[in-house]
N, CA, C and O atoms as CSV, one atom per row, in Angstrom:
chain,resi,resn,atom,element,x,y,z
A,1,UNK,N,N,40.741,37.292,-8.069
A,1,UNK,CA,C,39.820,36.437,-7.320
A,1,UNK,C,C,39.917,36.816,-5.849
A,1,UNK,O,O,40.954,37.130,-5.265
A,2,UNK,N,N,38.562,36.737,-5.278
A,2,UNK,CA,C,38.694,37.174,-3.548
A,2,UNK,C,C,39.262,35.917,-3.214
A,2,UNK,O,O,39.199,34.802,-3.731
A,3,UNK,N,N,39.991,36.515,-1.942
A,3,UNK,CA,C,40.021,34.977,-0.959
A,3,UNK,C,C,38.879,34.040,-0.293
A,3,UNK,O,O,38.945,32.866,0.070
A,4,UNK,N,N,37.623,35.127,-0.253
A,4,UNK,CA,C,36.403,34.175,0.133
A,4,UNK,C,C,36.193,33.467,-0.436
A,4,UNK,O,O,35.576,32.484,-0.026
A,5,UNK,N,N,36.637,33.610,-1.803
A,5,UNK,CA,C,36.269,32.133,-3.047
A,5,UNK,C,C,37.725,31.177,-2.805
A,5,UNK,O,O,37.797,30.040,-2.339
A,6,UNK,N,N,38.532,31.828,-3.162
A,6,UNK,CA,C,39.694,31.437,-3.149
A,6,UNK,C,C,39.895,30.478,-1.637
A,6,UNK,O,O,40.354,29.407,-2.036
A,7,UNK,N,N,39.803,30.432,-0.656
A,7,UNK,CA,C,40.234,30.346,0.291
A,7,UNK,C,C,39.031,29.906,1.311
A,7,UNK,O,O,38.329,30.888,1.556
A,8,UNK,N,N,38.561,28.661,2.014
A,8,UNK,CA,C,37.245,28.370,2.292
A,8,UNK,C,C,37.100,29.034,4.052
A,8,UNK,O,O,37.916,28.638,4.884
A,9,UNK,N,N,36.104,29.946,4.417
A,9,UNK,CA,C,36.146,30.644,5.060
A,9,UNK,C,C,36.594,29.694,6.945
A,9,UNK,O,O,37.058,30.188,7.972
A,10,UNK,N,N,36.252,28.534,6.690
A,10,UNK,CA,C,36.790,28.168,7.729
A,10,UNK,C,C,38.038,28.246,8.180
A,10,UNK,O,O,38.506,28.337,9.315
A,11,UNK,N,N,38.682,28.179,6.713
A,11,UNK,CA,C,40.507,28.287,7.397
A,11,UNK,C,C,40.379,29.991,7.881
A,11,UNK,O,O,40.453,30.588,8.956
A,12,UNK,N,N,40.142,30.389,6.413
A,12,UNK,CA,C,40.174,32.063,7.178
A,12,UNK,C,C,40.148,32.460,8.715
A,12,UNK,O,O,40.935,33.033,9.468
A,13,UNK,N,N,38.823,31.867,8.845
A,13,UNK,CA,C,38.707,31.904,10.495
A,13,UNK,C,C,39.404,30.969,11.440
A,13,UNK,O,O,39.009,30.968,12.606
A,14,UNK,N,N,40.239,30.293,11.148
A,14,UNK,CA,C,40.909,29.525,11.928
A,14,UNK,C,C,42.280,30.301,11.765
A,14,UNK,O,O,42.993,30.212,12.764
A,15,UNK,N,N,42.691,30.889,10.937
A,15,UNK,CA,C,43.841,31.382,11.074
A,15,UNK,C,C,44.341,33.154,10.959
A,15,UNK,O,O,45.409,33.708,10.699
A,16,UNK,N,N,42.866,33.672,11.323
A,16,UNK,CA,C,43.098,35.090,11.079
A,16,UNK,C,C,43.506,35.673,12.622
A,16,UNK,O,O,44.449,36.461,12.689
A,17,UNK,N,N,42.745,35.257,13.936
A,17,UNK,CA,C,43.640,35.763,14.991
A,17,UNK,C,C,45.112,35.608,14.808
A,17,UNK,O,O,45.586,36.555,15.436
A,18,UNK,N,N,45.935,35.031,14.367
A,18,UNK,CA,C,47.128,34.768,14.343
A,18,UNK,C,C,47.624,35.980,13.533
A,18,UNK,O,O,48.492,36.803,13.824
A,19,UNK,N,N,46.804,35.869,12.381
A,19,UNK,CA,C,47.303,37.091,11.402
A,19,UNK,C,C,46.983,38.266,11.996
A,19,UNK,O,O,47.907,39.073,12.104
A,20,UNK,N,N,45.523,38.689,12.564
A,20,UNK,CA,C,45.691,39.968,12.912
A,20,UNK,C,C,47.031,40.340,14.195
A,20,UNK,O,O,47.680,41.386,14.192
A,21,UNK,N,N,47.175,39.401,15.040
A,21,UNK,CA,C,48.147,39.279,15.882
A,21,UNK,C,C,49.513,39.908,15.006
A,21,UNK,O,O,50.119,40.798,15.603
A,22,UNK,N,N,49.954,39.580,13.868
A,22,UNK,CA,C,50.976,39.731,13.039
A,22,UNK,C,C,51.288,40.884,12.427
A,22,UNK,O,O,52.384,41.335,12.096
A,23,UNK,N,N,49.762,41.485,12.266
A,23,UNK,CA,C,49.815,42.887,11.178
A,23,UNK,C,C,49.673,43.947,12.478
A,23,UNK,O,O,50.108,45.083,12.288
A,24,UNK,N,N,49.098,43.637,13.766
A,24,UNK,CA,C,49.639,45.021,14.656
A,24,UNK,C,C,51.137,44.905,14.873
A,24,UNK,O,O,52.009,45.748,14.661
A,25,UNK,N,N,51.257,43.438,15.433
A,25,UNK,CA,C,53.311,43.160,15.836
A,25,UNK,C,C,53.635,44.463,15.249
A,25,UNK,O,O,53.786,45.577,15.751
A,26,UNK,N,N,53.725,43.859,13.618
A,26,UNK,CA,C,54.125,45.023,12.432
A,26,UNK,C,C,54.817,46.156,12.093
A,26,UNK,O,O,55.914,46.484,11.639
A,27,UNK,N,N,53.495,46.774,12.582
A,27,UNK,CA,C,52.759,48.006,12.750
A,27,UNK,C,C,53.017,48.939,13.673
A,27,UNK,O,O,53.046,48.731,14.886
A,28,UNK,N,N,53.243,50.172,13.027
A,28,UNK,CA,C,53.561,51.352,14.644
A,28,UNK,C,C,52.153,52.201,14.500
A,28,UNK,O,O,51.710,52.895,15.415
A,29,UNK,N,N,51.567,52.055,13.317
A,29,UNK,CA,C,50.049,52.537,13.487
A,29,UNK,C,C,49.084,51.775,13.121
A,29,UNK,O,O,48.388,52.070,12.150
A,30,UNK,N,N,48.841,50.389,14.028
A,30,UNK,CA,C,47.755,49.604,14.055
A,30,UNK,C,C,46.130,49.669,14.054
A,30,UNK,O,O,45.457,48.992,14.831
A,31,UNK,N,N,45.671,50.405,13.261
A,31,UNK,CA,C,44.121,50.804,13.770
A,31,UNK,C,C,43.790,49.991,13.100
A,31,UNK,O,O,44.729,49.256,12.793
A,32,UNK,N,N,42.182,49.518,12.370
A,32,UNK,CA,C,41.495,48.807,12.204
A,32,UNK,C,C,42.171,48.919,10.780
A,32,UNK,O,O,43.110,48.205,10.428
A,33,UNK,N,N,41.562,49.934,9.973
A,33,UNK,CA,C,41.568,49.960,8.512
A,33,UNK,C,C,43.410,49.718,7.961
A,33,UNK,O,O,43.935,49.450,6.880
A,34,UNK,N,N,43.864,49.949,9.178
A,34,UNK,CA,C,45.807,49.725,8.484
A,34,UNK,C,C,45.752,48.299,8.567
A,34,UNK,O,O,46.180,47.616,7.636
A,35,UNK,N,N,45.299,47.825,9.522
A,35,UNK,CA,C,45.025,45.727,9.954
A,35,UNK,C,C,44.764,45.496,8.550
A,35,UNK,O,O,45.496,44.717,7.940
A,36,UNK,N,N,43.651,46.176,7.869
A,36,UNK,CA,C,42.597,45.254,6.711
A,36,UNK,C,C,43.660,45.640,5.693
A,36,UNK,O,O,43.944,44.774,4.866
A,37,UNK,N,N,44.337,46.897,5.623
A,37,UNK,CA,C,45.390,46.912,4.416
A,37,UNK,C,C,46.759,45.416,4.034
A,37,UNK,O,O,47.075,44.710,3.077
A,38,UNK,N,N,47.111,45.583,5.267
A,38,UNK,CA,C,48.146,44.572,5.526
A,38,UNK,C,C,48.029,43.433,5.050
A,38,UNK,O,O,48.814,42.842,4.309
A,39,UNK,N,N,46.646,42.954,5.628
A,39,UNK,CA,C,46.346,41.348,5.513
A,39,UNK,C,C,45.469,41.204,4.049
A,39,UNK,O,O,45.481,40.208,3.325
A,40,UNK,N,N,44.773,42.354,3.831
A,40,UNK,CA,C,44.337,42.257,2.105
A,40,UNK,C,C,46.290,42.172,1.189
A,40,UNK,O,O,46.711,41.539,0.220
A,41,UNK,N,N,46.808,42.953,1.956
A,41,UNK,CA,C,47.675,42.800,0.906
A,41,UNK,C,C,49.219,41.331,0.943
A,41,UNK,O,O,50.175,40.983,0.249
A,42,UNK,N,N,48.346,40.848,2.599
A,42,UNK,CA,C,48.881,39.691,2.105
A,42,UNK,C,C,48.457,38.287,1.562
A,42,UNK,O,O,49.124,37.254,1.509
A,43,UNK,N,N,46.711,38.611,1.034
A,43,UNK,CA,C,46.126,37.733,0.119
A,43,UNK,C,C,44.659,37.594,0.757
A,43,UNK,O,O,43.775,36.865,0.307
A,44,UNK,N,N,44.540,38.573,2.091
A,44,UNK,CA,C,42.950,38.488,2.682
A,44,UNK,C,C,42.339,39.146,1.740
A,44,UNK,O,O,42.105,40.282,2.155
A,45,UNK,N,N,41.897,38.965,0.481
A,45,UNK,CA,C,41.434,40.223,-0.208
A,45,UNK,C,C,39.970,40.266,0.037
A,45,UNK,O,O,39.285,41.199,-0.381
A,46,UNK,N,N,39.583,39.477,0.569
A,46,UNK,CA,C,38.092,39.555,1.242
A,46,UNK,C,C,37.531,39.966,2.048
A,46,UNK,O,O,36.303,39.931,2.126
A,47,UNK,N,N,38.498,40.599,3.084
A,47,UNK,CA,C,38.311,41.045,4.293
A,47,UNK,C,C,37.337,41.847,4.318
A,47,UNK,O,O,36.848,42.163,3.234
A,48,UNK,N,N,36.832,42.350,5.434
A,48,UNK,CA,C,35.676,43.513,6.090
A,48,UNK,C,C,36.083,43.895,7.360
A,48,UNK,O,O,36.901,43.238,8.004
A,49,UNK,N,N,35.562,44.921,7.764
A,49,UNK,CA,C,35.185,45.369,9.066
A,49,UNK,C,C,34.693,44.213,9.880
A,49,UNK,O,O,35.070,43.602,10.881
A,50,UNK,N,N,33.225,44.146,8.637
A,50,UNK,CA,C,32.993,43.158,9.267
A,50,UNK,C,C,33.456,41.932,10.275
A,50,UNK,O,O,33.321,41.841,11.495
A,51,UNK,N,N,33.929,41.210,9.518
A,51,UNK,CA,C,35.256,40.266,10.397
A,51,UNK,C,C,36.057,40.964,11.429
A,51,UNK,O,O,36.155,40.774,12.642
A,52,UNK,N,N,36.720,42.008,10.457
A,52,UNK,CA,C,38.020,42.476,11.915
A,52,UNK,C,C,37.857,42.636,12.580
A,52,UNK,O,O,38.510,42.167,13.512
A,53,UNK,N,N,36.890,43.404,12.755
A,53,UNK,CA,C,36.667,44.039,14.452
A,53,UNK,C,C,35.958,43.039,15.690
A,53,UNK,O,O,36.114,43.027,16.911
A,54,UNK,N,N,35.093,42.203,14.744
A,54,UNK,CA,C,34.515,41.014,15.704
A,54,UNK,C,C,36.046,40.364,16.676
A,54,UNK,O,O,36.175,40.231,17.893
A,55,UNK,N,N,37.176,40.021,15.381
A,55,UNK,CA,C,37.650,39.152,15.920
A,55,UNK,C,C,38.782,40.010,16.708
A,55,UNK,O,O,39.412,39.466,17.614
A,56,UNK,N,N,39.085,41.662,16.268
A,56,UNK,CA,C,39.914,42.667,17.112
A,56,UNK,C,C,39.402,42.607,18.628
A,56,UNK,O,O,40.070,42.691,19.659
A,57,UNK,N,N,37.939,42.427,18.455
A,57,UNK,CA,C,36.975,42.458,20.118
A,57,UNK,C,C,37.389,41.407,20.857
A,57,UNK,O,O,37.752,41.552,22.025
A,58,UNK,N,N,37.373,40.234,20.236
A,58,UNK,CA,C,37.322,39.082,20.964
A,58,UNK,C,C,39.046,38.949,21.499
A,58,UNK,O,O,39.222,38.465,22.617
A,59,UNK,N,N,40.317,39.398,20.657
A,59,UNK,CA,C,41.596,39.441,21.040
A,59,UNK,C,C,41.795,40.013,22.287
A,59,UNK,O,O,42.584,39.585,23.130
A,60,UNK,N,N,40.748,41.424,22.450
A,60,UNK,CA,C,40.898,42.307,23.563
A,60,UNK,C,C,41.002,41.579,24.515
A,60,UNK,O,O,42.009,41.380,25.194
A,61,UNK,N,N,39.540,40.951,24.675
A,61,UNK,CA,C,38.338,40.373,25.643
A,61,UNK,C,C,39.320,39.352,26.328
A,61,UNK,O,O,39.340,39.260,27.556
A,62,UNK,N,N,40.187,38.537,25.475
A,62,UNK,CA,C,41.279,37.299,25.564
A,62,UNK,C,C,42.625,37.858,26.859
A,62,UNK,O,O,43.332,37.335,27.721
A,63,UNK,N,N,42.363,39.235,26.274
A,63,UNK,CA,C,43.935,39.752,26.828
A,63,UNK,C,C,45.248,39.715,25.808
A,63,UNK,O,O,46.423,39.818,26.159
A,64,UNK,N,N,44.751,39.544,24.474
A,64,UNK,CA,C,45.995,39.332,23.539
A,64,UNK,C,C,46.570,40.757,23.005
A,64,UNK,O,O,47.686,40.797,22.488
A,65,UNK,N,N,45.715,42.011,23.157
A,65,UNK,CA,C,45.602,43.017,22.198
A,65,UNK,C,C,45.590,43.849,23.677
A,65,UNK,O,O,45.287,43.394,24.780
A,66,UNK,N,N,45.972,45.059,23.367
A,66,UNK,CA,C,45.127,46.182,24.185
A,66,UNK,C,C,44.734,47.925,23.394
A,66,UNK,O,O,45.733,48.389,22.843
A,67,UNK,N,N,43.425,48.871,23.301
A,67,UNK,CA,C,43.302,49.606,22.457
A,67,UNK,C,C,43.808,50.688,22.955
A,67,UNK,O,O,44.609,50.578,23.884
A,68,UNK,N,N,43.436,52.042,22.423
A,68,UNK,CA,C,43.548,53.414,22.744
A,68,UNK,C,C,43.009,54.092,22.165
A,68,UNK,O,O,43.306,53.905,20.985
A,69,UNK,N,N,42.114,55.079,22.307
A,69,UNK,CA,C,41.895,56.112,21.432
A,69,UNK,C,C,42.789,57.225,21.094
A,69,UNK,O,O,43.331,57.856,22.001
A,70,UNK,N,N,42.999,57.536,19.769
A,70,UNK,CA,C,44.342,58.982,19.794
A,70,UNK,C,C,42.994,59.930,18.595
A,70,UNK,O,O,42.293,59.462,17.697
A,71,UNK,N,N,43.085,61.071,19.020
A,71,UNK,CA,C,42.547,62.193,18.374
A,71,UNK,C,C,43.210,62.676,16.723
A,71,UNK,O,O,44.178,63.321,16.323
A,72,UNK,N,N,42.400,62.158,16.290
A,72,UNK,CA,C,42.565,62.148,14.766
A,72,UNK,C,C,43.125,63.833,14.286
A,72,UNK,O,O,42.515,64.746,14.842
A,73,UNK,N,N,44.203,64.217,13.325
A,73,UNK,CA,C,44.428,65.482,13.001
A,73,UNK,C,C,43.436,66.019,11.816
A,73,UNK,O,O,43.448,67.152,11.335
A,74,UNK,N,N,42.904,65.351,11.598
A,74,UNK,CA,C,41.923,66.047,10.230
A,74,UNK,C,C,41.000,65.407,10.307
A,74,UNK,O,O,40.635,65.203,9.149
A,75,UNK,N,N,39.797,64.522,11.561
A,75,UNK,CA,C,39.116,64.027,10.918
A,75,UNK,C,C,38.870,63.212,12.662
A,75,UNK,O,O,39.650,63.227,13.613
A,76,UNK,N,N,37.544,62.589,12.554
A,76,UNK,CA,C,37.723,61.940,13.811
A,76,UNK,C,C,38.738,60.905,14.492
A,76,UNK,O,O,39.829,60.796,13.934
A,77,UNK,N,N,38.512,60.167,15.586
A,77,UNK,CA,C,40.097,59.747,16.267
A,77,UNK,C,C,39.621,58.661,15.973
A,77,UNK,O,O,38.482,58.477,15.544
A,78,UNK,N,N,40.730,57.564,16.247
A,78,UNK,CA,C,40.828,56.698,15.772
A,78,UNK,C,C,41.406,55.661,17.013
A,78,UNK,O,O,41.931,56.187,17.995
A,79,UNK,N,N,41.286,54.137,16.928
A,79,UNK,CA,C,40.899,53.362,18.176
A,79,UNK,C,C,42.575,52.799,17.258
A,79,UNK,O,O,42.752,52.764,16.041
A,80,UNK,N,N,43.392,52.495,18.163
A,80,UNK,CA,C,44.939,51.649,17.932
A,80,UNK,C,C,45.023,50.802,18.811
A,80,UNK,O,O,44.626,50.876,19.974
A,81,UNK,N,N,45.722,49.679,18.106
A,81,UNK,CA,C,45.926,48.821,18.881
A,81,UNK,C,C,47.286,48.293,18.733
A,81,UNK,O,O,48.107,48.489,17.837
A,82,UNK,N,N,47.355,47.581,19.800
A,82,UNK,CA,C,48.777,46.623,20.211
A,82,UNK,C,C,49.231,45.495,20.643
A,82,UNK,O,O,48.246,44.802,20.390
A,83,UNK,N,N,50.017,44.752,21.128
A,83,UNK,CA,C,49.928,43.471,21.789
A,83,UNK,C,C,50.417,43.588,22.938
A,83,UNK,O,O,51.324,44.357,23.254
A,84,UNK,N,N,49.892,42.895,23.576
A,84,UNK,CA,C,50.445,42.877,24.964
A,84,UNK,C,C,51.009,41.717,25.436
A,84,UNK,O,O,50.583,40.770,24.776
A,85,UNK,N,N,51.924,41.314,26.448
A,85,UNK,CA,C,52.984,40.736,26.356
A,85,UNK,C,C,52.428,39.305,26.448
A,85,UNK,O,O,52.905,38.223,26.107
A,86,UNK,N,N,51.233,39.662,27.036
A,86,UNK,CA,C,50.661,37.992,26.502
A,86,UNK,C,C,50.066,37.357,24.816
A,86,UNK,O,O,50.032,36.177,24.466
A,87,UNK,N,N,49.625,38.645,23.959
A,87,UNK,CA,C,49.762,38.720,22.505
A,87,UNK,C,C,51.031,38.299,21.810
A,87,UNK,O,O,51.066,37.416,20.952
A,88,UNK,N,N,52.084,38.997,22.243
A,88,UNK,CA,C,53.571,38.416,22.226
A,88,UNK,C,C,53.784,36.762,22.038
A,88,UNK,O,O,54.169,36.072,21.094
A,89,UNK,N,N,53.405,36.512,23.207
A,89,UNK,CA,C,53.323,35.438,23.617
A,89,UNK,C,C,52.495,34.046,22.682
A,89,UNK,O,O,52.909,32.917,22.415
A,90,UNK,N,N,51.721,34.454,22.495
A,90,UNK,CA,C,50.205,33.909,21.966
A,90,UNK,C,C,50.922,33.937,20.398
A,90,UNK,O,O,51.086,33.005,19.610
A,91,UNK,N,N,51.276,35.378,20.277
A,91,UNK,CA,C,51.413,35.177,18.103
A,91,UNK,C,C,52.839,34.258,18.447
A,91,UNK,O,O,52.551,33.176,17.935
A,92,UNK,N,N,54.387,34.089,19.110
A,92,UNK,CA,C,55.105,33.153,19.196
A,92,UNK,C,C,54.698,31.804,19.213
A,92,UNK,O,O,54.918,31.165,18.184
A,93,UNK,N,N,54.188,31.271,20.094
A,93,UNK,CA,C,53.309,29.899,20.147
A,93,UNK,C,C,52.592,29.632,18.865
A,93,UNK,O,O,53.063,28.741,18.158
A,94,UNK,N,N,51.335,30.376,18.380
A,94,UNK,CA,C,50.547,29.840,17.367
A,94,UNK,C,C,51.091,30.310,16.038
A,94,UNK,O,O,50.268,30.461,15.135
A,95,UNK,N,N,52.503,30.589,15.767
A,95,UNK,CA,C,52.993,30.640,14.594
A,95,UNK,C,C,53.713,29.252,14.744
A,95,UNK,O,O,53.471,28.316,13.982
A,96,UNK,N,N,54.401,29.199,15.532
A,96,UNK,CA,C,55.075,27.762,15.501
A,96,UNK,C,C,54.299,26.820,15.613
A,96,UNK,O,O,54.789,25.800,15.127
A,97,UNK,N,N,53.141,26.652,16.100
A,97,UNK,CA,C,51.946,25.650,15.842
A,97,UNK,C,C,51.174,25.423,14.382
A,97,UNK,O,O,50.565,24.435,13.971
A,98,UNK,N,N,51.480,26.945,13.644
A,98,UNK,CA,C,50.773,27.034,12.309
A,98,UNK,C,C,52.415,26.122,11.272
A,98,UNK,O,O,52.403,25.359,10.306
A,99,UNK,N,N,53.257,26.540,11.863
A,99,UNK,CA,C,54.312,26.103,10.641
A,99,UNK,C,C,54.221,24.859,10.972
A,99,UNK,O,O,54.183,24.213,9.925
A,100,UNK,N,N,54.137,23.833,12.328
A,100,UNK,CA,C,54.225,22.640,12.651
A,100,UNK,C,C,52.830,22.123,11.896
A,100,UNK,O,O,52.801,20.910,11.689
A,101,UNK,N,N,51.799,22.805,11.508
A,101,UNK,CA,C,50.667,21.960,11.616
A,101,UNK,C,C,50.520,22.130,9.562
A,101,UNK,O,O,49.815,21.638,8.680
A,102,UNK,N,N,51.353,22.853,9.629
A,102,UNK,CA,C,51.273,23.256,7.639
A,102,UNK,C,C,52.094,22.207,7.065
A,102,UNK,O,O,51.712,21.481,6.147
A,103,UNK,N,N,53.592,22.123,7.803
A,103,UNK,CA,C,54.462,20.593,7.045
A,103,UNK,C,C,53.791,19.287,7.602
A,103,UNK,O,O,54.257,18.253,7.125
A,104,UNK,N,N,52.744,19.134,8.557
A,104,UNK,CA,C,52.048,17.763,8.824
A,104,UNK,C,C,51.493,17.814,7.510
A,104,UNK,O,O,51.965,16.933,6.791
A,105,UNK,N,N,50.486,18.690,6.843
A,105,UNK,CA,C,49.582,18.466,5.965
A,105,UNK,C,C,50.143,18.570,4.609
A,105,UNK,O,O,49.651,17.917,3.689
A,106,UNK,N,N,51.151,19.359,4.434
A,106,UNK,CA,C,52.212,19.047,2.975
A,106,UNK,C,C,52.498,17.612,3.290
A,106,UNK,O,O,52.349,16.629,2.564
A,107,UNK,N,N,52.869,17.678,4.323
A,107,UNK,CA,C,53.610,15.852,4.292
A,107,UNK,C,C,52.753,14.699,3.714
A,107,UNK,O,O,53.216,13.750,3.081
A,108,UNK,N,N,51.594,14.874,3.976
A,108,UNK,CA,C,50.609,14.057,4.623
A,108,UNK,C,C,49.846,14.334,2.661
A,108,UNK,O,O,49.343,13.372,2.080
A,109,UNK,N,N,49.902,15.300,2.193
A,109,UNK,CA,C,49.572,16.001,0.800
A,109,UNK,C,C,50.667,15.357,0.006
A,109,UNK,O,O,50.415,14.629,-0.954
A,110,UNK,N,N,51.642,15.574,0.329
A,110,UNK,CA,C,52.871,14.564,-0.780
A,110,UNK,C,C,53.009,13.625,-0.557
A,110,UNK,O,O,53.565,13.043,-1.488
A,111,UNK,N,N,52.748,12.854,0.472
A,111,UNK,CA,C,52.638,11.118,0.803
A,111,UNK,C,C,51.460,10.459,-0.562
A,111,UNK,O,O,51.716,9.527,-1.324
A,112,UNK,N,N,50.312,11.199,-0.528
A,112,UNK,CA,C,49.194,11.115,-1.199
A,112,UNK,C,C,49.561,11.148,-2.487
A,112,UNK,O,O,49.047,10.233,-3.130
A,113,UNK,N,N,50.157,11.757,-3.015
A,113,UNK,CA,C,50.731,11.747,-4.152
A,113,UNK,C,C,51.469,10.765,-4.712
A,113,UNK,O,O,51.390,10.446,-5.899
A,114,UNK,N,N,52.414,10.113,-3.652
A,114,UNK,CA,C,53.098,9.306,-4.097
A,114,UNK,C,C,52.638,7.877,-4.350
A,114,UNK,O,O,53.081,6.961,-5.044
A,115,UNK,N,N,51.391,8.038,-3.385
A,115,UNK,CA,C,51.191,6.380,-3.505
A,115,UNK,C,C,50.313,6.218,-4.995
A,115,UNK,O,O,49.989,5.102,-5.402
């Protein structure tokens, strides 16, 4: 099953800067298509270009990311990316905001249960 079914695209988009933030950290060769491997293989199986790169643009634009072009050995070059110390910064904060805001809603999910 994709995650687009699986998974309702609003969270996706509420929580994929964080992830792409996670899969360059990672990464010593961050380009676009290594991003979509990572995060398909940690359950984005829906992913696209589409998406990534919108939201790779908008990280730039933020100051979270910064690119490069490196000259491809067999084939055209390829755009890499990285974090920059305010990305650093940004994936520290909104991971601890994602784990704080995931046991509110288990909590809040097993309270429900109980009553």
């Amino acid at each position: 099953m994709s995650s687009d079914k699986r998974w309702p695209s609003d969270w996706v988009r509420a929580v994929l800067p964080t992830c792409i933030l996670q899969a360059i950290a990672g990464s010593d060769d961050a380009y676009g298509y290594r991003v979509i491997q990572v995060l398909r293989g940690a359950g984005f199986d829906g992913l696209s270009g589409g998406t990534l790169y919108p939201a790779l643009n908008r990280l730039e634009t933020d100051g979270f990311v910064s690119s490069e072009w490196r000259e491809g050995d067999a084939g055209p070059g390829k755009k890499f990316y990285s974090l920059t110390p305010e990305g650093r910064q940004r994936l520290h904060e909104s991971a601890r905001d994602w784990n704080r805001f995931s046991v509110l809603i288990m909590d809040l999910l097993e309270e429900k249960k109980a009553h």
